[in-house]
C-alpha positions in Angstrom: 56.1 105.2 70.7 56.8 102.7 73.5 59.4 100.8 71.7 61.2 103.8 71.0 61.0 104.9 74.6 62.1 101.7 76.0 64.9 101.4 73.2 66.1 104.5 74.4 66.1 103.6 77.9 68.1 100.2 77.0 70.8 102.1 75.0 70.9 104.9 78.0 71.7 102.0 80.4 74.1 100.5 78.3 75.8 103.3 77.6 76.2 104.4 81.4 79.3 102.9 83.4 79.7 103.9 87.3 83.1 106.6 87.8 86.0 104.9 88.2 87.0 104.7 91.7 90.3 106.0 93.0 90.9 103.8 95.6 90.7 101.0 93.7 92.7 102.2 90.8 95.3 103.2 93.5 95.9 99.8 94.5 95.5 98.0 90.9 98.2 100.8 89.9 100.3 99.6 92.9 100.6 103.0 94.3 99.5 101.8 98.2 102.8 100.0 98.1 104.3 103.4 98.5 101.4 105.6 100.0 98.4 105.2 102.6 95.4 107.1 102.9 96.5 108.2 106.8 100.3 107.3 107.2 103.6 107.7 105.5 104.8 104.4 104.0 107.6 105.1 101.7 105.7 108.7 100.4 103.8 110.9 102.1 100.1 109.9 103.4 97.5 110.7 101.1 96.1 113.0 103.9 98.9 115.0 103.8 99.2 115.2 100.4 95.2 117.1 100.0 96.2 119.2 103.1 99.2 120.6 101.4 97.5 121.5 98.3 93.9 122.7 99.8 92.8 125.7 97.9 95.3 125.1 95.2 93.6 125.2 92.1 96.3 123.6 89.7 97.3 121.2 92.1 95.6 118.3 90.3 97.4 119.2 86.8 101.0 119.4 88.8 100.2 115.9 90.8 99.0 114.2 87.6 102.6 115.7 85.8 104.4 114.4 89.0 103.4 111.3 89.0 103.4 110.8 85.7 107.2 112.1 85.8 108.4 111.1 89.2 110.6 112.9 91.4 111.9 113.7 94.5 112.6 116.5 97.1 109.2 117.5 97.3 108.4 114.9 100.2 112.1 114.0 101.4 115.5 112.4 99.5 113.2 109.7 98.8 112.8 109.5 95.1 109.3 108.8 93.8 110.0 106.9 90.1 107.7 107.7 86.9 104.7 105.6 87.3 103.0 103.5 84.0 99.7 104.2 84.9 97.2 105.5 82.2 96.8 109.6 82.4 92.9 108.8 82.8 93.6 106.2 86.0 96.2 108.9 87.1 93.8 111.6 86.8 90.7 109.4 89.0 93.4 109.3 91.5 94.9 112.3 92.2 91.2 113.5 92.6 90.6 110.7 95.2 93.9 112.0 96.7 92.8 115.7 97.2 90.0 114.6 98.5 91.4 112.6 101.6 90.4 115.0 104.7 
């Protein structure tokens, strides 16, 4: 009985990895060469971005599609282009992003 409880606590740690972070995937993705958490760079602060979509439910869905796509006109002429980042790294960040107060 011990060896299986211990076996299962080895394959529970093993199995467990810490959530990815967003600020960290936002600079490996090179997305603070455009953005900062409390000032416009090129884009819009990422403070700004959470205040304009506070309460919007589908605003993680239509930041992941923007970035994803790119655009512009949203924050200025300024175009942003489509970014290579994975859809999972995109996701971690655009929920770090909404969450900038």
């Amino acid at each position: 009985m011990k060896a299986i409880l211990i076996a299962g606590i080895v394959l529970a740690a093993a199995t467990t990895q810490a959530a990815p972070d967003g600020a960290a995937l936002a600079q490996k993705n090179g997305c603070l060469a455009c953005h900062a958490v409390d000032h416009k760079v090129v884009g819009p602060a990422y403070k700004d971005v959470a205040a304009k979509y506070k309460g919007d439910k589908g605003a993680a869905a239509k930041l992941v599609a923007k970035v994803k796509a790119g655009g512009s006109g949203t924050w200025g002429a300024i175009p942003m282009p489509p970014q290579p980042a994975s859809e999972a790294d995109v996701k971690v960040i655009v929920d770090w992003v909404l969450s900038q107060k």
